[in-house]
Backbone as CSV, one residue per row, in Angstrom:
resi,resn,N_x,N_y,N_z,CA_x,CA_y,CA_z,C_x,C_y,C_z
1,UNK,-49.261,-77.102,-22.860,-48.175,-77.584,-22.048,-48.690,-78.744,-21.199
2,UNK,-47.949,-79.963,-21.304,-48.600,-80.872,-20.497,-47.650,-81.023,-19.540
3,UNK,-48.077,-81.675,-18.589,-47.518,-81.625,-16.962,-47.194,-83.421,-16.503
4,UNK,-46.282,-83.533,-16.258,-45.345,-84.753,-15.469,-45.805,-84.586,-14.143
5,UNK,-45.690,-86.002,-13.523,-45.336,-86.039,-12.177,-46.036,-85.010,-11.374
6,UNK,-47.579,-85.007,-11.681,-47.912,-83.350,-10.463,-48.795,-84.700,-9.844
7,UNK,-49.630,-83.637,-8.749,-50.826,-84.072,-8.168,-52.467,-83.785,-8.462
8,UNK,-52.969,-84.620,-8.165,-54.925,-83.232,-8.305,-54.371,-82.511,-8.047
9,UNK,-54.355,-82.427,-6.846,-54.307,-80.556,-5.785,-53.597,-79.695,-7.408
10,UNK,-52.657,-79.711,-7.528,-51.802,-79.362,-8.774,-52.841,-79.051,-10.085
11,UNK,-53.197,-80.262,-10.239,-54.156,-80.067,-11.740,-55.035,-79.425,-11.611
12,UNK,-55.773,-79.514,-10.327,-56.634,-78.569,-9.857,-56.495,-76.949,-9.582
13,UNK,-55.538,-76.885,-9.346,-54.695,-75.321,-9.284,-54.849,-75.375,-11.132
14,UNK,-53.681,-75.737,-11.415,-53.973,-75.336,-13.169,-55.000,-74.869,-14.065
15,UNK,-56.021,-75.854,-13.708,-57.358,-75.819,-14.045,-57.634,-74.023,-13.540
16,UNK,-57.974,-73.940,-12.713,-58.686,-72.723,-11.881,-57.847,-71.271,-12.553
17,UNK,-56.414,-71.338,-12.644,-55.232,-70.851,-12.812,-55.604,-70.369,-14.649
18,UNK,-55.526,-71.173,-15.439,-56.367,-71.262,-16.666,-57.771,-70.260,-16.516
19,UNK,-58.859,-70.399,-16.316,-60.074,-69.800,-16.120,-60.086,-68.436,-16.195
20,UNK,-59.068,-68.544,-14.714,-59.065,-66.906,-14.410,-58.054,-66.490,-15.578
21,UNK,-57.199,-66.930,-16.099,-56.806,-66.253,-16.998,-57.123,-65.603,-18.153
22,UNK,-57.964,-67.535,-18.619,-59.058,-66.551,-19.875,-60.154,-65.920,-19.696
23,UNK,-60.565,-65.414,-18.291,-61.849,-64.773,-17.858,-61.406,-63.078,-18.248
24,UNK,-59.500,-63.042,-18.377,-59.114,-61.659,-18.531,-59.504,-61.358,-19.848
25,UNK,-59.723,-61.944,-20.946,-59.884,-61.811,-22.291,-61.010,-62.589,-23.108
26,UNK,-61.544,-62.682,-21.963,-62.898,-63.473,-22.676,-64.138,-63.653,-21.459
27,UNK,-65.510,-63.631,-22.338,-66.573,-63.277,-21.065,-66.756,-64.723,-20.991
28,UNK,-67.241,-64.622,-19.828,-66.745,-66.871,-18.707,-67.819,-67.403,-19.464
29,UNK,-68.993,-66.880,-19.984,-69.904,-67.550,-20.539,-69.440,-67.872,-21.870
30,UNK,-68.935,-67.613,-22.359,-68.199,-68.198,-23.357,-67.106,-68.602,-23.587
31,UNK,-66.615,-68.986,-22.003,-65.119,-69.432,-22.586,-65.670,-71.147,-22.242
32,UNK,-65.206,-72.358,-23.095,-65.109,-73.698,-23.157,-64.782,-74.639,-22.171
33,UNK,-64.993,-75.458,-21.976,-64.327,-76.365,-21.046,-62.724,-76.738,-21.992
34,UNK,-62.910,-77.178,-23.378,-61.901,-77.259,-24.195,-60.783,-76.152,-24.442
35,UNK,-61.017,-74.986,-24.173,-60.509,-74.043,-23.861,-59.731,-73.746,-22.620
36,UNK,-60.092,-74.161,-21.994,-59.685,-74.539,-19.974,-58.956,-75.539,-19.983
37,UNK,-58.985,-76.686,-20.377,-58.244,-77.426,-20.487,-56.611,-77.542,-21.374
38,UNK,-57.408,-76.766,-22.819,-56.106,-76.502,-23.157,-55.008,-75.291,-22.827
39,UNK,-55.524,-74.236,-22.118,-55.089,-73.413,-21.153,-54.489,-74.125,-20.318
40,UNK,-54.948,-75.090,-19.274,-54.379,-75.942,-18.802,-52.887,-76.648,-18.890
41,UNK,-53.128,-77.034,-19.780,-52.149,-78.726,-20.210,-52.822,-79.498,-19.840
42,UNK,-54.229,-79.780,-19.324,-54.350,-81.101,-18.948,-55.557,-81.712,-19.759
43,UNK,-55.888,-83.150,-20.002,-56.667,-83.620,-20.417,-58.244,-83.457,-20.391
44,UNK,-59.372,-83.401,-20.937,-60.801,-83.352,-21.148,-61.342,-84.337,-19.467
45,UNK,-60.729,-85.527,-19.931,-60.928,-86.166,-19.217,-60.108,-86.339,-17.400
46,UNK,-59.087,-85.339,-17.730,-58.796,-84.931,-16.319,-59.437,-84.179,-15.882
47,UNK,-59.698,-82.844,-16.537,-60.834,-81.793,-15.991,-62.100,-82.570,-15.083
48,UNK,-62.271,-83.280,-15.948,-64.472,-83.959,-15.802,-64.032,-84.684,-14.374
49,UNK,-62.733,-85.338,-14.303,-62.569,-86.188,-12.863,-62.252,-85.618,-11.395
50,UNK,-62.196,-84.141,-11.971,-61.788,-82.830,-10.839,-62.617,-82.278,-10.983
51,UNK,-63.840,-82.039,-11.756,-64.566,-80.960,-11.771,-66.029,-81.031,-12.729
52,UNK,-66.429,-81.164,-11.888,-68.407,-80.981,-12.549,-68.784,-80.060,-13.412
53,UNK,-68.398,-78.433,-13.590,-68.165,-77.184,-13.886,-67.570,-76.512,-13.902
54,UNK,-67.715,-75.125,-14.512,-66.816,-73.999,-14.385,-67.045,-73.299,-13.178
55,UNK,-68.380,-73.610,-12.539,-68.503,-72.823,-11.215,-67.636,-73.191,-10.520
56,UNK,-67.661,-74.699,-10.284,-67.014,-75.681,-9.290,-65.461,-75.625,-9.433
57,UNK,-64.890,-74.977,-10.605,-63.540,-74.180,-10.312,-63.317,-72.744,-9.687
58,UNK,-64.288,-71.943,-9.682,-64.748,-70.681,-9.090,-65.166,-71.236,-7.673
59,UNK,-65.629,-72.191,-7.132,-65.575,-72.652,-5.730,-64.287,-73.006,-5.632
60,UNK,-63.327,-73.744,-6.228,-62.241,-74.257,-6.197,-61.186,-72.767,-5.639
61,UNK,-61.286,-72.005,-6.357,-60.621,-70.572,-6.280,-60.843,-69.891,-5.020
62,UNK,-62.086,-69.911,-4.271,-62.484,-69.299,-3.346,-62.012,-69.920,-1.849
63,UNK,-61.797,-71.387,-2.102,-61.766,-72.385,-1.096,-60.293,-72.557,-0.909
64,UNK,-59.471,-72.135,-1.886,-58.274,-72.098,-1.337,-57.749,-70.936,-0.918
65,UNK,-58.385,-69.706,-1.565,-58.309,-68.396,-0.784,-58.723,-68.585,0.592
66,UNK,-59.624,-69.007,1.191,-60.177,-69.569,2.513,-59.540,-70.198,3.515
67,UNK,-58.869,-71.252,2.601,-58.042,-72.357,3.173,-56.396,-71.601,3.691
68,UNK,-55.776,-70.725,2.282,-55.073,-69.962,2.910,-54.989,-69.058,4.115
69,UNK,-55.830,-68.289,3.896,-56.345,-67.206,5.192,-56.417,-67.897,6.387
70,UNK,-56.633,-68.962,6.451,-57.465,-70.132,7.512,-55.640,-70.466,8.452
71,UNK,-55.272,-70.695,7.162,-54.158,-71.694,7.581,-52.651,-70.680,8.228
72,UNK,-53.121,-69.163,8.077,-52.190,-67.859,7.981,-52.127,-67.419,9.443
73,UNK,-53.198,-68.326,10.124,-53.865,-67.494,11.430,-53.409,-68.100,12.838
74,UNK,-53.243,-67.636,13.840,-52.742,-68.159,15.170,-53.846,-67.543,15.918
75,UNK,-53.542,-68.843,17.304,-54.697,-68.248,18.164,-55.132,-66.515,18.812
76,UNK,-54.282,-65.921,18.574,-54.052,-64.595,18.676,-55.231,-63.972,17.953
77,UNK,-54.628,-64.278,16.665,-55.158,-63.895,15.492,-56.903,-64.182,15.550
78,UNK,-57.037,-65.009,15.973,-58.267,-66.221,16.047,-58.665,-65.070,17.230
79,UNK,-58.587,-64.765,18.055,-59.359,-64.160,19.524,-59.739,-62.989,19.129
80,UNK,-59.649,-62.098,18.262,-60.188,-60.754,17.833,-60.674,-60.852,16.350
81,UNK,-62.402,-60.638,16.472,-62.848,-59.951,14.954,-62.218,-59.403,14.127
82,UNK,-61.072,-58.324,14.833,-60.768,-57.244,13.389,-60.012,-57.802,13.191
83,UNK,-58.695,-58.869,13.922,-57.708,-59.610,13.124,-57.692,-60.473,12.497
84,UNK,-58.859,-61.317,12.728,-59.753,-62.493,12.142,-60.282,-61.631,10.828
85,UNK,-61.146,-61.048,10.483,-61.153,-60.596,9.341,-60.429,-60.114,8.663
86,UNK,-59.213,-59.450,8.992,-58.369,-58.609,8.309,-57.331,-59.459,7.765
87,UNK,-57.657,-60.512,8.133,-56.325,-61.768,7.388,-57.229,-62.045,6.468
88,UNK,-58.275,-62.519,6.638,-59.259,-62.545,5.267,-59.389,-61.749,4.154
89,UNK,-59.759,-60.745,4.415,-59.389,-59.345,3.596,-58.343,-59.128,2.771
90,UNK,-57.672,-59.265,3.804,-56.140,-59.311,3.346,-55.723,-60.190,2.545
91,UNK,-56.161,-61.048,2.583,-55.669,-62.611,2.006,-56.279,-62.938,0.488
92,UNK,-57.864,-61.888,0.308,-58.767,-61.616,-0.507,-58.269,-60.350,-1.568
93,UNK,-57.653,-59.588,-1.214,-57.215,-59.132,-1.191,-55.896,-58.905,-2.293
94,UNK,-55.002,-59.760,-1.716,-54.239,-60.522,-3.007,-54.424,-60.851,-4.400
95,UNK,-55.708,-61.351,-4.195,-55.929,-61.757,-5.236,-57.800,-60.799,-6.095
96,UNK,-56.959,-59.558,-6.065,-58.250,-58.512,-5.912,-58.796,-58.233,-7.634
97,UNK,-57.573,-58.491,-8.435,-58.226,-58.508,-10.140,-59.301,-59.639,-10.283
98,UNK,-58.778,-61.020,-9.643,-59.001,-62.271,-9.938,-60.681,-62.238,-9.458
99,UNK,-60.971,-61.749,-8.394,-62.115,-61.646,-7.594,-63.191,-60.431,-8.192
100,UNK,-62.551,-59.664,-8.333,-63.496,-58.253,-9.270,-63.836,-58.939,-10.867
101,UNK,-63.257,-59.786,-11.629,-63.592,-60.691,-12.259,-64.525,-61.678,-12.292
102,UNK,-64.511,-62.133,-11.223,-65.532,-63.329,-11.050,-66.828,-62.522,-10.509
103,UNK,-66.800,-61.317,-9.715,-67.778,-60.172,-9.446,-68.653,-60.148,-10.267
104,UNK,-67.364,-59.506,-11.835,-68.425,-59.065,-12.978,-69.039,-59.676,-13.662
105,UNK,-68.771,-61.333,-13.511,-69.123,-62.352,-14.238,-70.870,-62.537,-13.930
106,UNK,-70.862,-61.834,-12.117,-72.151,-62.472,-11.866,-71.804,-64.110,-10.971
107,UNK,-70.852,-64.354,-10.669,-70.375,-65.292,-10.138,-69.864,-65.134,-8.420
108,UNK,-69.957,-64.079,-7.606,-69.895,-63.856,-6.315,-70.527,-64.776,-5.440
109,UNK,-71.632,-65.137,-6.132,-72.675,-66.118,-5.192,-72.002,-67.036,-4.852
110,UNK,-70.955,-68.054,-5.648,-70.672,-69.425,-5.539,-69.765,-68.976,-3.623
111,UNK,-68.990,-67.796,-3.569,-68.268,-67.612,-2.453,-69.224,-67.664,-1.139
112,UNK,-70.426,-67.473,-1.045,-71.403,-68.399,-0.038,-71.326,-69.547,0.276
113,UNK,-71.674,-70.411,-1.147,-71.545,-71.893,-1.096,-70.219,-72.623,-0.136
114,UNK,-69.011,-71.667,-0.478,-67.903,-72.281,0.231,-67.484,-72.023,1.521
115,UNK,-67.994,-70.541,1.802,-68.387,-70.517,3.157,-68.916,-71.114,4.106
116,UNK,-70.338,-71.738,3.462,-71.268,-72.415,4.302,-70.916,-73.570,4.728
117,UNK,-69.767,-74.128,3.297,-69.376,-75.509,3.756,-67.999,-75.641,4.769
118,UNK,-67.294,-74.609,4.220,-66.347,-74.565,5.342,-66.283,-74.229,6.939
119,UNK,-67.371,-73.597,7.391,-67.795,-72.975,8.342,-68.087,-74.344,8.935
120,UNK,-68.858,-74.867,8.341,-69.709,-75.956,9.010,-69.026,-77.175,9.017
121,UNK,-68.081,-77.056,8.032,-66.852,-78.358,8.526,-66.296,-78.035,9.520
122,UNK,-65.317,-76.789,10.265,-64.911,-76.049,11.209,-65.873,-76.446,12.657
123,UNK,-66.882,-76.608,12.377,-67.845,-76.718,13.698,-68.070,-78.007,14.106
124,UNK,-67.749,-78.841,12.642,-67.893,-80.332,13.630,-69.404,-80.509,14.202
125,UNK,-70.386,-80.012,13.383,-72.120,-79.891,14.129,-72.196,-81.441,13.486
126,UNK,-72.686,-81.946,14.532,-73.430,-83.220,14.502,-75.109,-83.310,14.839
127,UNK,-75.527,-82.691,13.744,-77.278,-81.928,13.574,-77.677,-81.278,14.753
128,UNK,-76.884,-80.480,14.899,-77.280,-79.393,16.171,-78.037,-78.237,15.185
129,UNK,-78.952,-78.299,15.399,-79.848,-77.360,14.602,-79.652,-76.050,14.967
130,UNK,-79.688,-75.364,16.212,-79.506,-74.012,16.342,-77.906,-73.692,16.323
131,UNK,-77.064,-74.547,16.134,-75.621,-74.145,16.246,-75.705,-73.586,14.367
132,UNK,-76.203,-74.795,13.709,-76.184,-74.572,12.048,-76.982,-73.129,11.908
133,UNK,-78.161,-72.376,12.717,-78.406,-71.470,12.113,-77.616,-70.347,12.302
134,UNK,-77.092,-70.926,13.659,-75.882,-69.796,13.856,-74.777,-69.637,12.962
135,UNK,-74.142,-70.685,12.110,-73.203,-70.601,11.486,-73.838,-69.757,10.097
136,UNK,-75.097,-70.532,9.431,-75.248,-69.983,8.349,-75.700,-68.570,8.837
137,UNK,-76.065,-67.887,9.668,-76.352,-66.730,9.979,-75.067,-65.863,9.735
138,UNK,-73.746,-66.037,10.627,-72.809,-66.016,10.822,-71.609,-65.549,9.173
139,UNK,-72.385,-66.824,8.150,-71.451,-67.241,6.861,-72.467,-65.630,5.794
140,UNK,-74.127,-65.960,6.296,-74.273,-64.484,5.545,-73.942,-63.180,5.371
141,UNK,-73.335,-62.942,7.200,-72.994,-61.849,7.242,-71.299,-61.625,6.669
142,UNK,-70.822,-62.434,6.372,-68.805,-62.128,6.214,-69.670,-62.543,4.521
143,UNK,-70.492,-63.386,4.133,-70.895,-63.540,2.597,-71.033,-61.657,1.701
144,UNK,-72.280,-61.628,2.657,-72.696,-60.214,2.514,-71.558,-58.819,2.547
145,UNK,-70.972,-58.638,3.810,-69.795,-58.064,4.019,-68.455,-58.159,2.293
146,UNK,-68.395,-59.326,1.872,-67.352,-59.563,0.910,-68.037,-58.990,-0.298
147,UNK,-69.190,-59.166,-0.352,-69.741,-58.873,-1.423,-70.250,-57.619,-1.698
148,UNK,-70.029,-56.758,-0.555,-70.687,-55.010,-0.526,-69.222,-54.418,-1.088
149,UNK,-68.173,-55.031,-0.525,-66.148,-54.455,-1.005,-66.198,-54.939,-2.285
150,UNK,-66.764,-55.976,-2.685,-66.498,-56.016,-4.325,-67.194,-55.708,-5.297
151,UNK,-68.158,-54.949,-4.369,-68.883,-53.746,-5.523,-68.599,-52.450,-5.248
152,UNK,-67.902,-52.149,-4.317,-67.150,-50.810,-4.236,-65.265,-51.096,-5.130
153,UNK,-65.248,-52.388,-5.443,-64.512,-52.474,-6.359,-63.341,-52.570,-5.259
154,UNK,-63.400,-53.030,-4.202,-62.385,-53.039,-3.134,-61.660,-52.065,-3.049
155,UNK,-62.096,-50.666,-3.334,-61.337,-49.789,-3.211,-60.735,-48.953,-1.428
156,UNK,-61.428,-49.547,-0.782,-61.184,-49.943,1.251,-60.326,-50.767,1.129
157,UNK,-59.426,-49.952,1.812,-58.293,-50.669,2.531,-58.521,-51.959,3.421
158,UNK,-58.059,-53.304,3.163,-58.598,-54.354,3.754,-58.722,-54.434,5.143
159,UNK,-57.473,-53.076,5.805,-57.186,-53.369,7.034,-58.684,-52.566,7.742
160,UNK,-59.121,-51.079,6.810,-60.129,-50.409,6.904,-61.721,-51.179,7.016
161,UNK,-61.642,-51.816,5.898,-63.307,-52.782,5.657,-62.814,-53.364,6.744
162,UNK,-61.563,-54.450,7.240,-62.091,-55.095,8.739,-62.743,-54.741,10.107
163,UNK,-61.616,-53.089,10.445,-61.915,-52.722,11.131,-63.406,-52.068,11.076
164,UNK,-64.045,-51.636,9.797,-65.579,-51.129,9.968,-66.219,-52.414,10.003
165,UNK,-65.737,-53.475,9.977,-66.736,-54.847,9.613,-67.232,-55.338,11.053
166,UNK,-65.695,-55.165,12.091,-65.358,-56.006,13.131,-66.598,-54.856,14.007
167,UNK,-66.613,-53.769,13.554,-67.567,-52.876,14.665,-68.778,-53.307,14.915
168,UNK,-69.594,-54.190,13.959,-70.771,-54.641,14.214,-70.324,-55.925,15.058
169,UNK,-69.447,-56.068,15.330,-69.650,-57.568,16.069,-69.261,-57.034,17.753
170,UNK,-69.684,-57.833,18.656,-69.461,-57.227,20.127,-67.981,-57.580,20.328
171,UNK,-67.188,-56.388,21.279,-65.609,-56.653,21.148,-65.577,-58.357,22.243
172,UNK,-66.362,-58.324,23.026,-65.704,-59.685,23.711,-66.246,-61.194,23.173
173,UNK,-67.057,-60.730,21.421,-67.090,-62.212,20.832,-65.832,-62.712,20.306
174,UNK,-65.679,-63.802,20.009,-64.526,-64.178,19.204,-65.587,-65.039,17.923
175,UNK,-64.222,-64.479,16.636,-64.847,-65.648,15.486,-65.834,-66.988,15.659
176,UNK,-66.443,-66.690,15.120,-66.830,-68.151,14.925,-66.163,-68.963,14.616
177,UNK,-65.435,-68.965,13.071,-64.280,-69.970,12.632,-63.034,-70.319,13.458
178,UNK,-63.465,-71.305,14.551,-61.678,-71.510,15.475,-61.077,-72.707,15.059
């Protein structure tokens, strides 16, 4: 199926949208870029201009899960750990086949990578060295945390994993991510 009148953002959804689909019926190490694409509708050469890899659509996937959650939240929301995570969760959540998939692939790691970068776009650090270890400190532990629920197969209630998540953090911190 080829596509009129969209945007990247769009082709880029497709792309990712594709993947996870054939990741349901096929192991990721063997599914094609030619395969993704024609899953797609879109061109060889549209893929390569959106995308370096198949990881880098598995970052693509994670970063808009992120971006959603991100964008779901009010300052409210923002002033407490357990509600701050639990929109995450929650938001992760949604999309809980798609993610236990990329789990089994062996592919969880890349959801660090997008952490680290989003965190640290959020902070606006202009080489503040101990602020960055704080963040990546910060991105291991919600890294780590995501990645202990998707080997229990997310079977914790998202609202549950927040609230046991938010207990390690002191009640009068707020998120890091504001």
């Amino acid at each position: 199926m080829k596509h009129k009148n969209v945007t990247n953002e769009m082709i880029r959804d497709y792309v990712v949208e594709a993947l996870l689909i054939l990741m349901h019926t096929k192991d990721y190490n063997s599914i094609t870029i030619g395969q993704i694409t024609e899953k797609a509708g879109v061109n060889r050469s549209t893929y390569y201009r959106n995308f370096d890899s198949k990881e880098d659509i598995i970052r693509r996937f994670y970063a808009r899960l992120l971006e959603k959650s991100l964008d779901s939240m009010d300052e409210d929301v923002k002033a407490s750990m357990r509600s701050y995570l639990r929109v995450h969760f929650n938001t992760f959540y949604e999309k809980k086949d798609e993610l236990l998939l990329i789990h089994k692939a062996g592919l969880s790691y890349l959801l660090l990578d997008v952490l680290n970068m989003i965190f640290i776009d959020k902070q606006h650090m202009e080489h503040d060295f101990i602020k960055e270890i704080s963040v990546y400190y910060h991105t291991g532990g919600i890294f780590n945390s995501f990645l202990l629920w998707f080997e229990k197969g997310m079977s914790i209630s998202p609202d549950d994993f927040a609230s046991i998540c938010a207990e390690i953090y002191p009640s009068e911190k707020k998120p890091m991510l504001l």
